[in-house]
C-alpha positions in Angstrom: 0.0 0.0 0.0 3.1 2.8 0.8 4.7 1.7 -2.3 1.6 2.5 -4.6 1.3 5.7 -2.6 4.6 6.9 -3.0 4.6 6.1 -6.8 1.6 8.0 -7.1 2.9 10.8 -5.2 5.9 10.9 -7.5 3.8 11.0 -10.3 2.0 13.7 -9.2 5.4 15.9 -8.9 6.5 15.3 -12.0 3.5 16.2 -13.9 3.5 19.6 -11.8 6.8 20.1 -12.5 6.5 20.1 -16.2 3.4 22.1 -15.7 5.7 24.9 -14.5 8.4 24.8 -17.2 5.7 24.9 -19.4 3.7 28.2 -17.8 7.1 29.7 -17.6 7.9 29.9 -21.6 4.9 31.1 -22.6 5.0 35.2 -21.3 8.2 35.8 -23.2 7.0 35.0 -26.4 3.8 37.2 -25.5 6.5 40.7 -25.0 8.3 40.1 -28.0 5.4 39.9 -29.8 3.5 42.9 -28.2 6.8 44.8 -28.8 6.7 44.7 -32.4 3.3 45.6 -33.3 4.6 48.8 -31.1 6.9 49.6 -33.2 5.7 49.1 -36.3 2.5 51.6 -35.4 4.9 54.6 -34.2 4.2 57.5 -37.0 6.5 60.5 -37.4 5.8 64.0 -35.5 5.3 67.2 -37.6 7.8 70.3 -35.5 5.9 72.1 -33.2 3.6 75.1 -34.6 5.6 77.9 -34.2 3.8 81.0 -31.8 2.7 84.0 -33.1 4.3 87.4 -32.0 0.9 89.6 -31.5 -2.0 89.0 -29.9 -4.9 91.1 -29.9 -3.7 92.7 -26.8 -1.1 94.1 -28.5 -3.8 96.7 -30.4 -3.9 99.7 -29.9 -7.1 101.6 -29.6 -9.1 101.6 -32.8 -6.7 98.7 -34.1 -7.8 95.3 -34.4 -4.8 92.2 -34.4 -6.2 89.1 -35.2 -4.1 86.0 -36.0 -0.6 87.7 -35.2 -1.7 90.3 -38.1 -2.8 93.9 -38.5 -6.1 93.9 -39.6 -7.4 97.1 -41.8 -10.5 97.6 -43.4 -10.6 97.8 -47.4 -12.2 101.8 -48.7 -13.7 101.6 -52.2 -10.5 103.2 -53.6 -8.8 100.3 -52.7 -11.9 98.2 -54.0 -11.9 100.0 -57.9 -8.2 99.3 -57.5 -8.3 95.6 -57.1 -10.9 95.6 -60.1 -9.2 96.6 -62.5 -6.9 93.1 -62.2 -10.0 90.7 -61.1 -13.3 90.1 -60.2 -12.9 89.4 -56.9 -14.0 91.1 -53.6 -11.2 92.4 -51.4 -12.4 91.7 -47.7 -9.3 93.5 -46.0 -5.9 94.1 -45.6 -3.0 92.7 -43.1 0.1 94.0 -42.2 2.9 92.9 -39.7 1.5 94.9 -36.0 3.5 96.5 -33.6 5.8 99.6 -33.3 9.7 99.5 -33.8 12.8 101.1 -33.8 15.1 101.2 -36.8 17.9 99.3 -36.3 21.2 101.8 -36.3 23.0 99.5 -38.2 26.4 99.5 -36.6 26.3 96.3 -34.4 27.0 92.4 -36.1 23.2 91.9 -34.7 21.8 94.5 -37.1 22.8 93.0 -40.1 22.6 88.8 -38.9 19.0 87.7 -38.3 18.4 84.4 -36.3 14.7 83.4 -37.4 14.2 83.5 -33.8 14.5 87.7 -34.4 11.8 87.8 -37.2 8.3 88.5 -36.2 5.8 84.8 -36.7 2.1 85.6 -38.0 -0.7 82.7 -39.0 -2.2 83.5 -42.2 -4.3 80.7 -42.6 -5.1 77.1 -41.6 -1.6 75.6 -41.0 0.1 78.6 -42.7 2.9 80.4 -40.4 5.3 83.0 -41.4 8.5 84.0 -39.9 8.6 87.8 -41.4 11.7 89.6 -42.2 10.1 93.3 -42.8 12.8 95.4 -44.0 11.7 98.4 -42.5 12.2 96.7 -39.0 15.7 95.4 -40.4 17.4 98.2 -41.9 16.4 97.3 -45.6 15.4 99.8 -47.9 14.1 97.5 -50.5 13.3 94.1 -49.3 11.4 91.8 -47.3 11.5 88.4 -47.1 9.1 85.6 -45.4 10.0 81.6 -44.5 6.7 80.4 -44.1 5.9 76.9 -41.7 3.1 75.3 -44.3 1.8 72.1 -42.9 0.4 69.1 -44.5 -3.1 70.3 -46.3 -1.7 74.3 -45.1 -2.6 77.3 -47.3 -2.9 80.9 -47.0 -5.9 82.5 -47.9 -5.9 84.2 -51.4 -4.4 87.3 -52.2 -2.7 90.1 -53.7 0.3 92.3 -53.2 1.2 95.6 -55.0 4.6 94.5 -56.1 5.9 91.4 -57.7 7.0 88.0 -55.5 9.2 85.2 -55.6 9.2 81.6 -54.3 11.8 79.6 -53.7 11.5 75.7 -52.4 14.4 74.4 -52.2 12.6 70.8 -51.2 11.6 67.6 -53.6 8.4 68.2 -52.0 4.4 69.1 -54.1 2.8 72.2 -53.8 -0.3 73.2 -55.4 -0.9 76.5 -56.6 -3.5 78.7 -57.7 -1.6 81.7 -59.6 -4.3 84.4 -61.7 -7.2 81.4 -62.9 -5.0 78.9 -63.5 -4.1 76.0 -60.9 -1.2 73.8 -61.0 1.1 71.7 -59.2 4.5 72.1 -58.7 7.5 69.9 -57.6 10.6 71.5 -55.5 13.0 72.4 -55.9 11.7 75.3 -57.9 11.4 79.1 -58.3 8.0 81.0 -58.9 7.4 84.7 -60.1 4.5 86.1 -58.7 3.4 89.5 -61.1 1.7 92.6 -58.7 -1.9 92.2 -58.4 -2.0 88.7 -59.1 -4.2 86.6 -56.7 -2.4 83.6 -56.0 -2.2 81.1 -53.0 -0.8 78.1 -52.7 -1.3 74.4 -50.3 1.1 72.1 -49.3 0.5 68.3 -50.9 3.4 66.6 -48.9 3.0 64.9 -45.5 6.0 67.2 -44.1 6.3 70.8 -43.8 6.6 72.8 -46.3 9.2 76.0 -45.3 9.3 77.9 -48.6 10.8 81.8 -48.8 9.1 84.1 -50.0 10.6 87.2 -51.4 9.8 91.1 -52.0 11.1 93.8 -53.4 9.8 96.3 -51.2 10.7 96.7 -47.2 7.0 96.7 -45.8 5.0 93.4 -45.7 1.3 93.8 -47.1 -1.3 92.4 -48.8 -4.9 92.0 -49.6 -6.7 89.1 -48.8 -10.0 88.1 -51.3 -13.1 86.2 -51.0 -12.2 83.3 -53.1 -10.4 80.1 -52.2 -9.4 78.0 -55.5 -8.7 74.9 -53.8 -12.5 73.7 -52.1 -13.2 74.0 -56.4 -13.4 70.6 -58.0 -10.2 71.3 -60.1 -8.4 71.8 -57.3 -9.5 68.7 -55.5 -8.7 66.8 -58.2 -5.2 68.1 -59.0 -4.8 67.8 -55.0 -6.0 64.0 -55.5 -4.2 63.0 -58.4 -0.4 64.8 -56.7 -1.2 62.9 -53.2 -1.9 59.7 -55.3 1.5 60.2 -57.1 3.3 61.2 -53.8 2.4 57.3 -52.3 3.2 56.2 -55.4 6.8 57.0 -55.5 7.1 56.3 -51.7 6.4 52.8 -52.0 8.9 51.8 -54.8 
């Protein structure tokens, strides 16, 4: 009778036993595999949105600063101005806010800008521009912008009195609406924007866009309209077609 106990108590050890070694493999393999799928999920962060300079506490009385911009009503000067170039509405006008002193231009830190120096306003929906006014900067003739255009960012559309330029230096898509025609364009490339040309433009990548844009003038102004090209079916389309392209070449 001991001897069939104790065979059945040894029995009963070793089964335990490999119970345990068995329940003891099993958890590693769940990590590893847990610790893939993590990994594999992990998108890519756009930079932060950069932070506008002005805030409507910064107006003064009669003033209104909206967006880190001077907003100014349009008279119907301005109005018959802007028609004789298009046929659309003008709905106002923005300038860089804020007072200044001119630089005397005698110190290194007159004539080297950090980006960090230049004044940031927010045009549009994912549209920010770091703006070198050269008025502010001690230039007599020019002013130049590096905009922050996100994924799907655009400015609204507009006008300026001079003639622009824009540089993207980039292999990245940009659409652009430029006068009535709309168009896409790879970087790296140049534009020439005429005065009194509506034009806008909307990033098609999945990275920011950081393009310069480039006066010859030292004051930073323009007229914003009541038309955006890009809700319009051609533009969704051409918007359609560029992002199609764009996965395209990623995935060879």
């Amino acid at each position: 009778m001991n001897k069939k106990l104790q065979i059945l108590i040894n029995t009963m050890g070793i089964g335990l036993l490999l119970l345990g070694c068995t329940a003891d493999t099993t958890p590693p393999k769940t990590e590893v595999n847990t610790s893939s799928k993590t990994e594999t999920t992990k998108n890519p962060t756009l930079p932060p949105e950069p932070t506008v300079t002005h805030s409507s506490s910064d107006a003064k009385p009669g003033e209104r600063v909206e967006h880190g911009e001077l907003i100014i009503d349009v008279d119907e000067v301005k109005q018959k101005l802007h028609a004789q170039h298009h046929s659309h509405k003008v709905l106002e006008t923005r300038r860089v806010p804020g007072v200044f002193d001119k630089p005397a231009m005698t110190e290194i830190k007159d004539f080297a800008l950090s980006k960090s120096d230049l004044d940031v306003i927010n045009p549009g929906p994912g549209e920010y521009v770091h703006v070198m006014e050269g008025q502010r900067h001690g230039y007599r003739n020019l002013t130049v912008g590096i905009t922050y255009t996100a994924p799907g960012g655009a400015p609204p559309m507009h006008t300026h009195k001079g003639e622009e330029s824009h540089v993207l230096l980039k292999g990245q898509k940009v659409l652009y609406a430029l006068g009535d025609k709309i168009f896409v364009m790879d970087g790296p490339y140049i534009i020439n924007i005429p005065p009194m040309v509506p034009h806008s433009f909307q990033n098609l990548d999945d990275e920011v866009a950081e393009l310069v844009v480039i006066f010859p003038t030292n004051i930073w102004e323009y007229d914003v309209l009541d038309y955006f090209p890009f809700s319009t079916p051609e533009g969704k389309k051409l918007a359609e077609e560029a992002k199609r392209a764009n996965a395209k070449a990623r995935s060879k």
